[in-house]
N, C-alpha and C positions, 0 to 999 in steps of 0.2 A: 488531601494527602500529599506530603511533599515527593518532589522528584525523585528523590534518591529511593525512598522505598517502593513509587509507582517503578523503576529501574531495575527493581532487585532481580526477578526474574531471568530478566534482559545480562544482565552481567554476570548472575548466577550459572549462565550457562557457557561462558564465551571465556578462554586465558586471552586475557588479550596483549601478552608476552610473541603470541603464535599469530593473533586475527589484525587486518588490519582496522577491523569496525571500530567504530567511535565510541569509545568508554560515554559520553554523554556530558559533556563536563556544562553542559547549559549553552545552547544556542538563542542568540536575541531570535523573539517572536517573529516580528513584524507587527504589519498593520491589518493583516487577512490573512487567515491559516491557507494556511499549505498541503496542499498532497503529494504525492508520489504512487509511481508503479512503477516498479519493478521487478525484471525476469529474474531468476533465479535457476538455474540449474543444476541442483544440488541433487541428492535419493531419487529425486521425481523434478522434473520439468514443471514451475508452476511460476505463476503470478503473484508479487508481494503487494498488497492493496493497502496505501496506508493515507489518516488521515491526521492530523495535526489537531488534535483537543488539549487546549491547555498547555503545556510544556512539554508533552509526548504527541510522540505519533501511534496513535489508535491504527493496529495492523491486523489482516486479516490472509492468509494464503487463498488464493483464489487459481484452482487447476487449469483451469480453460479460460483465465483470462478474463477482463471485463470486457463487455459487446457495445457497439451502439447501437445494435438492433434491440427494441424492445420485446420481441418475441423470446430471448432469450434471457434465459433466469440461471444465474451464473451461482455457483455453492460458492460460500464464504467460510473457512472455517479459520475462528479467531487464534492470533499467536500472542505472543507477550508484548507490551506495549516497548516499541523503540523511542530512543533519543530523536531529537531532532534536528542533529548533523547526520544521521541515515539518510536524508534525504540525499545528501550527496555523494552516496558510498556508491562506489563499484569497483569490482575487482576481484581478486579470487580469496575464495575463506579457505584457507589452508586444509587438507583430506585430514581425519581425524577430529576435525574439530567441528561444532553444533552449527548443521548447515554449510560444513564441507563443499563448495563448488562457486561455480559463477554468475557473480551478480553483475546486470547492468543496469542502467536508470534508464527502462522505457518510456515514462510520461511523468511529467510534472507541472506544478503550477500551483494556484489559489482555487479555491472553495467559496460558496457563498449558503451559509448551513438554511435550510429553507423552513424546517419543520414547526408545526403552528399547535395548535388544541384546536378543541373542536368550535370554541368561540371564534377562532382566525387569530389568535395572541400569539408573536412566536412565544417557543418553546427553547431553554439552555439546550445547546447542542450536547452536552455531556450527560443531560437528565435524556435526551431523548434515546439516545445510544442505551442508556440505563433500562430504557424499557420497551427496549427491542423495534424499533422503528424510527429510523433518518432519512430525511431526505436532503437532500444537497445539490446545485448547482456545481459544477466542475468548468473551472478555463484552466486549458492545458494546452500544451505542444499539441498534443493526437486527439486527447478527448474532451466532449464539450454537449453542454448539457446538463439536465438536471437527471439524477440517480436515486436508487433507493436503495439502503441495507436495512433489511428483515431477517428478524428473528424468529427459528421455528425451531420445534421440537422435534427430537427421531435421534434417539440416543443419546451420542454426543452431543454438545451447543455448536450449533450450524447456523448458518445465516446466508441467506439469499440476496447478490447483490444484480440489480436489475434496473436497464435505461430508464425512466420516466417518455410515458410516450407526448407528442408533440413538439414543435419546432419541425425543423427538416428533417423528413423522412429517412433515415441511414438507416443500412442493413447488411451494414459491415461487421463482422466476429472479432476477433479478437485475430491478431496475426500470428503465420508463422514463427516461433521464439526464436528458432536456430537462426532465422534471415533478418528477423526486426536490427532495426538500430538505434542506439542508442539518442535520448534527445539531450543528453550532456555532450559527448567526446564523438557521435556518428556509428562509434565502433558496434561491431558487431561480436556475439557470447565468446566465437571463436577468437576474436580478436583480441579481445580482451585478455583469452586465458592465454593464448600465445606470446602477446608480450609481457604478462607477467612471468612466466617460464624462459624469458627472454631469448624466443628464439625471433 
């Protein structure tokens, strides 16, 4: 499927006359996909979980944030796939417009996609995504380790994303939003929207 129509969603919802988000005009790959998380504070306080498949970033809203505790089984619930200059978006999406309010770039980095079949043969990360189960390795600024997003049924299409247990034991949640800071600029949400307001 080419970019532009994986994008239609993503633009269909945004004038980007008013936003300052990335119309998407085609970011180089690299050599290893990418992730990001990002706070958002928009309607509701939540986590933007995304991962780089292909030429987009595969996004998912995540309310409480990813954990590195694996005790904790975080809700996923999937959004429209982004460009892949999001990864460097922060700032304010103007009130009235899809997702009105403050983004910062809480974590980022590269992925190491892990998911295999039942023989041990990996598996396309985009096929695996297809059918509701990935796993991934994550290096990042904050987080690190390998993850899992799962696919479950109960209504809507939800998805559980959740530490993989082993390596060092951590049993850290997901941080304060209002006090996290950013691993782009250091800034913090308030910060952010105060100097775009330029006060």
């Amino acid at each position: 499927m080419a970019e532009r129509d994986r994008l239609r969603d993503y633009r269909g919802k945004r004038d980007f006359d008013r936003t300052g988000e990335p119309r998407g005009r085609g970011a180089p790959a690299g050599d290893r996909p990418r992730f990001v998380v990002q706070i958002h504070d928009a309607s509701t306080m939540h986590f933007d979980f995304r991962l780089q498949v292909d030429d987009v970033l595969k996004s998912w809203s995540v309310p409480k944030g990813p954990s590195a505790d694996p005790k904790d089984k975080r809700l996923a619930v999937p959004t429209e796939d982004h460009p892949l200059e999001y990864e460097e978006f922060e700032g304010v999406i103007p009130r009235g417009e899809y997702g009105g309010g403050t983004v910062i770039v809480w974590d980022h980095g590269t992925y190491e996609p892990l998911s295999h079949d039942r023989a041990g043969r990996p598996v396309d990360f985009a096929r695996s995504l297809e059918r509701g189960h990935a796993t991934f390795r994550l290096s990042g600024t904050k987080l690190h380790g390998a993850y899992a997003l799962t696919r479950f049924r109960g209504g809507e299409e939800a998805w559980l994303l959740v530490k993989r247990a082993g390596g060092p034991a951590r049993t850290r949640g997901a941080p304060d939003p209002r006090r996290a800071r950013s691993a782009k600029s250091g800034r913090t949400l308030a910060q952010v929207a105060s100097e775009a307001a330029g006060e």
